[in-house]
N, C-alpha and C positions, 0 to 999 in steps of 0.2 A: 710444271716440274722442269725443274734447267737440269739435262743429261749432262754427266763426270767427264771430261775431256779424256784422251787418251792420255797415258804417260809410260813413261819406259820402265819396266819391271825391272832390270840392274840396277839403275838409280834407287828405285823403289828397296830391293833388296840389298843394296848398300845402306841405306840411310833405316831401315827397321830394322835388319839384321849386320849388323856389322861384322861379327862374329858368332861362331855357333852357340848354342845356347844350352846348351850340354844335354843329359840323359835325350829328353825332349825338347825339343826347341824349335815348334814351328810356331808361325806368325799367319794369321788370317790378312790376307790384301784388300778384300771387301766383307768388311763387316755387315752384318744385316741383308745378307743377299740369300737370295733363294740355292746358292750354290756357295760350300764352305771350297775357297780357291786358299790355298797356305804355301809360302816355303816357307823348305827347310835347307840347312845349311850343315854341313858336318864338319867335327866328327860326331858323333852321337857312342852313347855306351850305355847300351841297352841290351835287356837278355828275354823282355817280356813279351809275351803276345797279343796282339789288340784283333777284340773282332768286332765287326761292325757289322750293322743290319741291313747297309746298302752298300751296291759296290763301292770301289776305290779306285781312281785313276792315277796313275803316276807318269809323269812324265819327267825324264831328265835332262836339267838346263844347261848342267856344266860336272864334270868327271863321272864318275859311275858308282851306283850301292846296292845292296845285295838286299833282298826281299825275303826273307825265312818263313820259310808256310809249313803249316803242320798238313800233310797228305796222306791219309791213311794210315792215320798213326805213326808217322816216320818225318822228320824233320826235310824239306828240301829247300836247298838254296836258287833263287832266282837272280840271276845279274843280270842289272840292267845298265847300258851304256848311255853316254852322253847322244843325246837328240832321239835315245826310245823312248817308247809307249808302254805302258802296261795296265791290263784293264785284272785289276784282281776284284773275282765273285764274291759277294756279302758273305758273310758266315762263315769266311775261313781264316783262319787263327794266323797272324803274320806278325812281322818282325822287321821294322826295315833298319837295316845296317850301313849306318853312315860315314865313307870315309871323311879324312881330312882335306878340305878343298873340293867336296860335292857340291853341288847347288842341286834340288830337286823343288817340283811344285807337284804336289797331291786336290784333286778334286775329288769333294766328297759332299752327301747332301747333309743339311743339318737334320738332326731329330726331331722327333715331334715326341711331346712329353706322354711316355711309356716306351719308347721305341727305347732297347737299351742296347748299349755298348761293352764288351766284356774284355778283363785282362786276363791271363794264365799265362802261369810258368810250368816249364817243365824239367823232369831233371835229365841232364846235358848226359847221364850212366845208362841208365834205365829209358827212360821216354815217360816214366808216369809225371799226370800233375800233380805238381805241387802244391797248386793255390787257386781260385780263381775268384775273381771279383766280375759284378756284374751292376750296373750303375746305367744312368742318363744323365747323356756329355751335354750339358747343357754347354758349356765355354770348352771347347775343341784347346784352346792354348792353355788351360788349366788343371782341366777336371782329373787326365791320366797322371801329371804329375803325381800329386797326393798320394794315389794308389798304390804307384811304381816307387815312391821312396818309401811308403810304410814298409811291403814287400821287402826292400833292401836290407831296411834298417834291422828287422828280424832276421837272427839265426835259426830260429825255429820254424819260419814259414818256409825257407828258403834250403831244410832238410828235408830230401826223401826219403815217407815214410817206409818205401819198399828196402830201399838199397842202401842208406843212411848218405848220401852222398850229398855233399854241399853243394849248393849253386854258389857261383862269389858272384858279389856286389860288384855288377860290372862298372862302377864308377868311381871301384877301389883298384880295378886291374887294367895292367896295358891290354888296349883292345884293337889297338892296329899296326901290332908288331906283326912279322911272317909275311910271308910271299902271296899266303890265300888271300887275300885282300888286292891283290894289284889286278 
């Protein structure tokens, strides 16, 4: 077996990620590895929550993005800066928000078929969910997609039923106007 040489991960992430790749847009570095290694690049315009069955590592390469966890029933925002660490526990419903000009790398392990991955939305008035889906991420760069634009594309999933309050299609609105983002 001939071991991969090393190579520099900016080159790497210039030449797969040139630019961000909207809602979702991360990219696997090592395919087939016993360890799913990915960046991402922002901005990203996302409103959904991913939860996964093992934890999540996030480490950040270059600016800083925000982590949105649901704790207790109650939305909290986690920022993280350029050259942190952050080890977020399985099972807990997040949201990472990515400015323009971030670079992030996430470690996470691949599934093994039954282990399932889940989305939910929540509404932004109330705190009730909206939706949630629950699947096996077989392809980590693919699978959320699909989910996250069905979601979008309806007005009706995307209504709560407690409070009737819309979620918008965070890929139809400015998402990194305001000063809470800097």
């Amino acid at each position: 077996m001939k071991i991969p040489s090393p190579f520099d991960l900016d080159a790497w992430t210039e030449q797969h990620l040139p630019t961000s790749q909207g809602a979702i847009g991360n990219r696997e570095v090592f395919k087939k590895s016993d360890f799913i290694f990915q960046v991402i690049k922002g901005p990203n315009a996302r409103n959904d929550f991913h939860i996964d069955p093992w934890d999540e590592i996030f480490y950040q390469l270059s600016g800083h993005i925000f982590v949105h966890t649901i704790e207790d029933g109650k939305e909290v925002k986690h920022r993280i800066n350029e050259g942190d660490i952050f080890l977020l526990p399985k099972n807990t419903f997040h949201s990472p928000r990515r400015p323009p000009g971030s670079i992030g790398a996430v470690i996470e392990r691949p599934r093994a078929e039954g282990e399932e991955d889940g989305i939910a939305w929540f509404c932004e008035n109330c705190g009730n969910m909206l939706h949630s889906v629950y699947f096996w991420c077989e392809d980590i760069e693919v699978n959320l997609k699909g989910y996250v634009q069905e979601f979008n594309d309806s007005e009706h999933l995307r209504t709560c039923k407690k409070c009737a309050t819309v979620l918008p299609d965070p890929t139809k609105v400015p998402q990194w106007d305001g000063d809470e983002w800097k």
